[in-house]
Wavefront OBJ file of the C-alpha trace (Angstrom):
o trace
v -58.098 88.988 194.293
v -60.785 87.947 191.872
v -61.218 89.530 187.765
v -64.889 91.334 189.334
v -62.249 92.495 192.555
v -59.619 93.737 190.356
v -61.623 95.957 188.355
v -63.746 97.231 191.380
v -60.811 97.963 193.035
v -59.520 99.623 189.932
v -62.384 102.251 189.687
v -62.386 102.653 193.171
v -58.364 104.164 192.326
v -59.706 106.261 189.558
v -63.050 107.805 191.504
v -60.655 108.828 194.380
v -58.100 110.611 191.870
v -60.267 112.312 188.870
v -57.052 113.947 188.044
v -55.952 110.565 186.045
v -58.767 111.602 183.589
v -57.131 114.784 182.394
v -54.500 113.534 179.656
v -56.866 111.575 178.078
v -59.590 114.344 178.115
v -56.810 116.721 176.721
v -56.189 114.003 174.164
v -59.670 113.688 172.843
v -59.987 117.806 173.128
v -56.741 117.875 170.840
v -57.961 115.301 168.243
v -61.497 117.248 168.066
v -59.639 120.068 167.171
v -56.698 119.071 164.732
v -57.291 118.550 161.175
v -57.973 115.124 160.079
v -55.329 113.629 158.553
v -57.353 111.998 155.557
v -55.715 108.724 153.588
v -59.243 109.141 151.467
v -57.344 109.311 148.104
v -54.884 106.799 148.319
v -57.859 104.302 149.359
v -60.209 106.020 146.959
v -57.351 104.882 144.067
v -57.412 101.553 145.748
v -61.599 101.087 145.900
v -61.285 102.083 141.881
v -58.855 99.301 141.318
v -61.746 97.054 143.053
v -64.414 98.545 140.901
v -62.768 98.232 137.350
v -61.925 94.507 138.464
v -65.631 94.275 139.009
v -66.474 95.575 135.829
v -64.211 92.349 134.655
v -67.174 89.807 133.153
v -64.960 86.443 134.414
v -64.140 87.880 137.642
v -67.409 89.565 138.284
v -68.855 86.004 137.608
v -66.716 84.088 140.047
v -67.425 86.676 142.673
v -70.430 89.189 141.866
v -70.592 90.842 145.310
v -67.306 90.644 146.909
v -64.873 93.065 144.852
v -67.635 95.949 145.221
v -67.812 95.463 148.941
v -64.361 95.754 149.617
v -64.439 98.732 147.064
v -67.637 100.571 149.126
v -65.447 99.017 152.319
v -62.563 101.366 151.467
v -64.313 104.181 150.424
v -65.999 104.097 153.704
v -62.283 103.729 155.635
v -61.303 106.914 153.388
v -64.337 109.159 154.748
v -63.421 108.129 158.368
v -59.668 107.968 158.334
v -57.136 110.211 160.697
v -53.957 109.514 160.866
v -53.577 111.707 163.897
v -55.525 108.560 165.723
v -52.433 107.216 166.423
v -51.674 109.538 168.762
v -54.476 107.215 170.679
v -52.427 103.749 171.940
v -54.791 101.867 173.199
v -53.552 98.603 172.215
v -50.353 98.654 174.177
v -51.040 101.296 177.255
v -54.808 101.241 177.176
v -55.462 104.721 176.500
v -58.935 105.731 176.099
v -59.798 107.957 173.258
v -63.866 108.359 172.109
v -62.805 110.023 168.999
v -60.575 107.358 168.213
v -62.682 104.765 168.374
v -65.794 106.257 166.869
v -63.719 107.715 164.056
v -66.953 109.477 162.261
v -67.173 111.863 164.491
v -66.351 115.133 163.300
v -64.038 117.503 164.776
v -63.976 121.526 163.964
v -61.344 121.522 161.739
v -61.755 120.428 158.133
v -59.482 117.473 156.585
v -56.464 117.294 155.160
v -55.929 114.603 152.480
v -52.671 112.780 152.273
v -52.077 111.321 148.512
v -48.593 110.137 149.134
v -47.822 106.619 150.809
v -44.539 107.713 151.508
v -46.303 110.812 153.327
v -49.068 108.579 154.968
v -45.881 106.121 156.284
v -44.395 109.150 157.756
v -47.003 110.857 159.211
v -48.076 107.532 160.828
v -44.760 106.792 161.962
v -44.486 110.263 163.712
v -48.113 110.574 165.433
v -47.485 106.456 166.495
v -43.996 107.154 168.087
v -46.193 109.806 169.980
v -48.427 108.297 170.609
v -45.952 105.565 172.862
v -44.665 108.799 174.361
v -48.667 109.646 175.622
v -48.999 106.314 176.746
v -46.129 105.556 178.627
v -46.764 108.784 180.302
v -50.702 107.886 180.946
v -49.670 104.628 182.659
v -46.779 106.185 184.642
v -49.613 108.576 186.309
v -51.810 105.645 186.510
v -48.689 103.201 188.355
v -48.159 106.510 190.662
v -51.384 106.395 192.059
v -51.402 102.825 192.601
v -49.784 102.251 196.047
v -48.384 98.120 194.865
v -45.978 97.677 192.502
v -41.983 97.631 191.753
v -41.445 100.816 190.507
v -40.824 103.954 193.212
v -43.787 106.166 193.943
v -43.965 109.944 194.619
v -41.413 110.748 191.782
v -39.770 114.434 191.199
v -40.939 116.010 187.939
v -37.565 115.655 186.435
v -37.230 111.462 187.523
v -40.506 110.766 186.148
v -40.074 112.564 183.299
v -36.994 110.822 182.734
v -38.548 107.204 183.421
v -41.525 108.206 180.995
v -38.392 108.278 178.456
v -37.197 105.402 179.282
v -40.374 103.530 179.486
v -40.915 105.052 175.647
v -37.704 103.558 174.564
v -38.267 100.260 176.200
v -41.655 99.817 174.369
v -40.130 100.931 170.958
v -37.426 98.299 171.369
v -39.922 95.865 172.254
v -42.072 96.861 169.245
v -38.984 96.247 167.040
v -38.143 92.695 168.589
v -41.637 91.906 168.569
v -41.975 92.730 165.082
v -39.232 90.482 163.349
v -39.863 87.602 165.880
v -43.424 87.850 164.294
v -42.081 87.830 160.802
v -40.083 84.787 161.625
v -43.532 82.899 162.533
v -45.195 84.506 159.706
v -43.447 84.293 156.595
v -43.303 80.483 157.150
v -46.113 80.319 158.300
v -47.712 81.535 155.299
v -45.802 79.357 152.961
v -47.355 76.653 155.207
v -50.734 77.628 154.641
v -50.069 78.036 150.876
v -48.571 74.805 150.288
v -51.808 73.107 152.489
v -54.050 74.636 150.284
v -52.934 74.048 146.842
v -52.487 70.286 148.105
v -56.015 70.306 149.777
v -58.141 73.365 150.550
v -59.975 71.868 153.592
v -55.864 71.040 155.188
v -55.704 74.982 153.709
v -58.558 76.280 156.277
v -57.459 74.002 159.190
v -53.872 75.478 158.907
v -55.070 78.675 158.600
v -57.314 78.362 161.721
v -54.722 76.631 163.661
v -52.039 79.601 162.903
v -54.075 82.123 163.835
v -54.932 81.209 166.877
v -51.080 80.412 167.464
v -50.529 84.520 166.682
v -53.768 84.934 169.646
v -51.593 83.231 171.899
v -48.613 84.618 171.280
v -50.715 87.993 172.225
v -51.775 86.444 175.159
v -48.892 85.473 176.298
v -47.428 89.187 176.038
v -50.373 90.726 177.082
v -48.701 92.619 180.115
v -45.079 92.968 178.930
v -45.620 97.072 178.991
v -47.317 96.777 182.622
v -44.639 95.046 183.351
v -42.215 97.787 182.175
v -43.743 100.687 183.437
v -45.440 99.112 186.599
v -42.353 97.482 187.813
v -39.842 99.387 185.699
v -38.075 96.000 184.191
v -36.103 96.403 181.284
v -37.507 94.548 178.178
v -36.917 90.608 178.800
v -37.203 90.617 182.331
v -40.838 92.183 181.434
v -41.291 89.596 178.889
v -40.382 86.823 180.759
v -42.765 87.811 183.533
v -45.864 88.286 181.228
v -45.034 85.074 180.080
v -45.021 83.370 183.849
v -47.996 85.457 185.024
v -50.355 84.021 181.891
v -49.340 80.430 181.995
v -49.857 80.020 185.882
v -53.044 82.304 185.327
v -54.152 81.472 181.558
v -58.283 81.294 182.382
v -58.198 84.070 184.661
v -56.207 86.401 182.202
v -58.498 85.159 179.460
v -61.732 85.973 181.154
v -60.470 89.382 182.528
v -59.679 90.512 179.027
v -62.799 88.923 177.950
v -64.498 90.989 180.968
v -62.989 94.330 179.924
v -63.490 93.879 176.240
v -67.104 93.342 176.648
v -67.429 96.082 178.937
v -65.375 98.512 176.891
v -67.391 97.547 173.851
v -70.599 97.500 175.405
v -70.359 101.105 176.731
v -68.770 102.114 173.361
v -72.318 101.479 171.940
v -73.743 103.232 174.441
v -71.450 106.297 174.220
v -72.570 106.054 170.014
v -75.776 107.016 170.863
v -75.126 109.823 172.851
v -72.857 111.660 170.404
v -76.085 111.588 168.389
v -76.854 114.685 171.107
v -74.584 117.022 168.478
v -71.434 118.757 170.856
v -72.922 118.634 174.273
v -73.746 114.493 173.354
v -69.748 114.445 172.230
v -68.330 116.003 175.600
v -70.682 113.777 178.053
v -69.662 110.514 176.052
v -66.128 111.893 176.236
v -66.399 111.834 179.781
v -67.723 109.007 180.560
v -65.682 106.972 177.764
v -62.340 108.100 179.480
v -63.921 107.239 182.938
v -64.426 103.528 181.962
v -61.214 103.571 180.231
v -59.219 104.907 182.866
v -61.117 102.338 185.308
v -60.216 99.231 182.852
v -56.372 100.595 182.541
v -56.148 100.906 186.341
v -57.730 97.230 186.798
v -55.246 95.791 184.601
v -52.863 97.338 187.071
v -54.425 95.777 189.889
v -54.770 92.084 188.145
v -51.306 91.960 186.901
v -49.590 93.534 190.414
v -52.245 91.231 192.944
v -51.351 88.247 190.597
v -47.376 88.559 190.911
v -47.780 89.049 195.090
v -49.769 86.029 195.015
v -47.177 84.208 192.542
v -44.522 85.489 194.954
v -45.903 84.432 197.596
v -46.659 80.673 196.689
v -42.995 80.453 195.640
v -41.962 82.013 199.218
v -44.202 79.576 201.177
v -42.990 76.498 198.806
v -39.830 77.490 200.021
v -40.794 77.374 203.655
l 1 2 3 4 5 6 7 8 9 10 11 12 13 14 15 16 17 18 19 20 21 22 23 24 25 26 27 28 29 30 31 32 33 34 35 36 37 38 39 40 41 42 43 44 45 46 47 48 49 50 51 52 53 54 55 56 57 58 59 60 61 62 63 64 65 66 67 68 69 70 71 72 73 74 75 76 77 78 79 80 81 82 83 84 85 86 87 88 89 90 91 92 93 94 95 96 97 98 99 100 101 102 103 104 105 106 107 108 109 110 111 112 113 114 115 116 117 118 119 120 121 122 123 124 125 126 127 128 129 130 131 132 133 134 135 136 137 138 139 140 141 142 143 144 145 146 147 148 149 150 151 152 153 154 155 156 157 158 159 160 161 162 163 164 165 166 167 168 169 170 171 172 173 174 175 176 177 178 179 180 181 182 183 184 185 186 187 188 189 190 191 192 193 194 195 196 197 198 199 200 201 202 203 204 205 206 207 208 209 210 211 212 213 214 215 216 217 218 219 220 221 222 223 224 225 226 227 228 229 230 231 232 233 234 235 236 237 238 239 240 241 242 243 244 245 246 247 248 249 250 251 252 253 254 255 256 257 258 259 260 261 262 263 264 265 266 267 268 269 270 271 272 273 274 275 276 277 278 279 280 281 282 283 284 285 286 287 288 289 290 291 292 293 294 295 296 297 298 299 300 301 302 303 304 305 306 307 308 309 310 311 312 313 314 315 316 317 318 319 320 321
């Protein structure tokens, strides 16, 4: 099955079953009406630290525009910011959220400003542990409506519920591996850098280039570990290690299906801008059809990954023959 298959097939799922649109519906409804969790001082202290830097004769004369950008840059991230978006994971389990991506819109409740980074850690910390919980749930409902896959269909309440925990706990432990293995490549990896560019500050920029795209592989390469866990219910490095597999014997098709959905999700994102300009009634319609696209992306993932292993299977079964 092709990338343009996959995600036909995918809102062909999610137009039988409108059902699968309700959590994230319920999600958007419940960030319109929480109070926005505001980090607008703490940057606000940081964008003044830009400014008096700019006020600084030498440095304003090696660089007369960039210090009050980045100031006006985090005063703008300060009047848009909500920590209760992280509620929304749409990184990891695809979730579809309008408010979270257009984070100027305003819901009905005014903000609440957070001065404290040790508050801001902690709230974040909280609403992004959630926010797992909300996705691994959202996928689960998304892998029981598709009929291919590992994991068992037509759960009780009570075993779903209890592989929604798991699935949570998985990803977390994941998240945690993930994270120092990244710190391993990083730290290094910017001394590298550093070095390269204090000998020679075109080596510098190559470096740099080459070790970022290095981290986009390394993305790549994981880009379905958490289908893999909820989909077929593997436990962390059996998902892992079939992410890995799937992307190097599919590398140009997985890069052109996330290319695909990217530019479809943006594209109707700038649509959906628009129509929020319609006040409340332009809000709910671009809800609605934001979490219909999203839904239909999430559940084409679904199809890519699971169609890809069968066919993977199956070439190893007939090689076998």
């Amino acid at each position: 099955m092709g990338i343009i298959d996959s995600i036909s097939t995918g809102y062909r799922f999610v137009s039988q079953r409108p059902g699968l649109l309700l959590l994230p519906l319920l999600l958007d409804a419940l960030l319109w009406v929480l109070p926005r969790w505001s980090v607008s001082p703490l940057l606000g202290r940081l964008a003044d630290f830009y400014t008096d830097l700019a006020a600084d004769p030498q440095l304003a004369e090696e660089s007369p525009f960039a210090l009050d950008q980045m100031s006006e840059l985090l005063m703008l991230f300060g009047e848009t910011s909500n920590l209760a978006q992280f509620l929304v994971n749409g990184l990891l389990y695809h979730v579809p959220s309008l408010l979270a991506t257009l984070p100027g819109i305003k819901g009905t409740h005014p903000s609440v400003e957070v001065d404290s980074i040790g508050a801001a850690g902690l709230l974040s910390l909280l609403f992004g542990l959630a926010g797992l919980l909300i996705g691994a749930t959202y996928m689960n409902l998304l892998a029981q409506n598709l009929p291919i896959g590992e994991g068992q269909k037509a759960l009780s309440v009570n075993i779903l519920a209890g592989r929604i925990v798991r699935h949570w706990l998985r990803t977390i432990g994941f998240l945690v591996f993930f994270g120092i293995g990244l710190l391993m490549i990083y730290i290094p990896g910017v001394i590298g850098v550093t070095v390269l560019a204090l000998i020679s500050p075109v080596l510098g920029s190559g470096a740099l280039f080459l070790f970022g795209g290095l981290i986009m592989v390394i993305l790549l390469y994981l880009y379905f570990v958490t289908t893999a866990l909820v989909l077929d219910d593997l436990a962390i490095g059996s998902a892992v290690r079939r992410s890995i597999h799937l992307v190097r014997k599919n590398f140009w098709h997985t890069v052109g299906f996330v290319l695909l959905t990217t530019l479809i999700s943006t594209g109707m994102g700038l649509l959906f801008r628009q129509v929020t300009q319609w006040h409340t009634l332009g809000v709910a319609l671009a809800t609605l059809g934001n979490t219909f696209i999203g839904t239909g992306l999430a559940m084409s993932l679904l199809v890519f990954y699971r169609t890809r292993i069968l066919a993977m299977q199956q070439q190893e079964t007939d090689s076998f023959a």
